[in-house]
C-alpha positions, 0 to 999 in steps of 0.5 A: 387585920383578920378577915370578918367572915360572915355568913353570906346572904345568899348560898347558890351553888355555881355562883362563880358561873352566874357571876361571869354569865352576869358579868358578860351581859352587863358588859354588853348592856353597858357597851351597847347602851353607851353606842347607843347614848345611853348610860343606864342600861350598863349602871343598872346590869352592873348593879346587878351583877356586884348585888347578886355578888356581895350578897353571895360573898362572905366578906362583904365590906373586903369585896366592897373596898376592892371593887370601889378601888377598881373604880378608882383605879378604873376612872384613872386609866381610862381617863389617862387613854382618853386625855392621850388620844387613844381612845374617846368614849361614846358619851363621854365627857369633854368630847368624849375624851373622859369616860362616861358612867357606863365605862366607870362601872365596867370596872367593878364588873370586871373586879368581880371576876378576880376572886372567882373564874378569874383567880387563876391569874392572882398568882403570877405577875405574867399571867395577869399581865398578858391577860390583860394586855391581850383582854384589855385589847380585845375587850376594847377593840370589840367595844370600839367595833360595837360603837361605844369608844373611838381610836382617834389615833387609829386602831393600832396605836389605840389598841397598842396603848389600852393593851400597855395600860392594862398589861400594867393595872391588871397585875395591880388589880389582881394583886388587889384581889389577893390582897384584900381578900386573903382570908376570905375563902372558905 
């Protein structure tokens, strides 16, 4: 099916920096929030960030889809982590071992990165699976250092099973991205 290239509402230039920018500070919000118990700070900056990115994109409804199977993707991985014992989740449901909302959104706010600063790893299975065996465990070890998730089976097997997670779901995300988005880019 041939991409729907449209005009986007929003021409900025230096997006692709705006959004990783955005996209730091939403990951923060959301983390910080979620130690904190609270769920919006991370729905609302999120929200934020994939506006201010669909409104600068020129095929909405492709980028759409794909951050919505990001979410999908999202919620069954960390709910497999949580229901394995590797990771619990600060807020989060069935004590903590199923991801609270601030968690769910980190996930589309991650996939926003994939057709920007992040493309480079599109290309190649072993780059996106090293970024995200390396991201996925630093990403979680920070967020169990600000408080929003716990490694019940201490940090090394909790690290070691987030990195083996993500070292399999980021060449799918990144496929994803590739994917949907062929003929998007003008």
């Amino acid at each position: 099916m041939p991409a729907v290239i449209g005009k986007p509402l929003l021409r900025v230039p230096g997006a692709t920096w705006i959004v990783l920018l955005l996209n730091q500070v939403a990951w923060c919000a959301a983390v910080m929030g979620g130690a904190a118990g609270h769920w919006w700070p991370g729905v609302t900056a999120v929200a934020v960030v994939v506006a201010f990115y669909l409104a600068s994109s020129v095929c909405v409804g492709r980028d759409s889809v794909r951050l919505l199977a990001s979410l999908g993707i999202g919620l069954v991985v960390d709910t497999g982590l949580g229901l394995s014992g590797a990771c619990t989740f600060t807020g989060g449901f069935h004590d903590g071992h199923l991801p609270p909302p601030w968690m769910w959104v980190l996930w589309p706010n991650f996939a926003v990165l994939l057709t920007g600063s992040l493309s480079w790893v599109a290309c190649c299975a072993w780059r996106s699976a090293a970024l995200g065996l390396a991201g996925g465990m630093l990403a979680y070890a920070a967020g169990e250092r600000l408080g929003g998730l716990q490694f019940p089976l201490g940090p090394t097997v909790g690290c070691l099973a987030v990195g083996g997670a993500w070292m399999i779901t980021m060449p799918l995300l990144a496929w994803h991205a590739q994917r949907v988005s062929r003929g998007c880019h003008v």
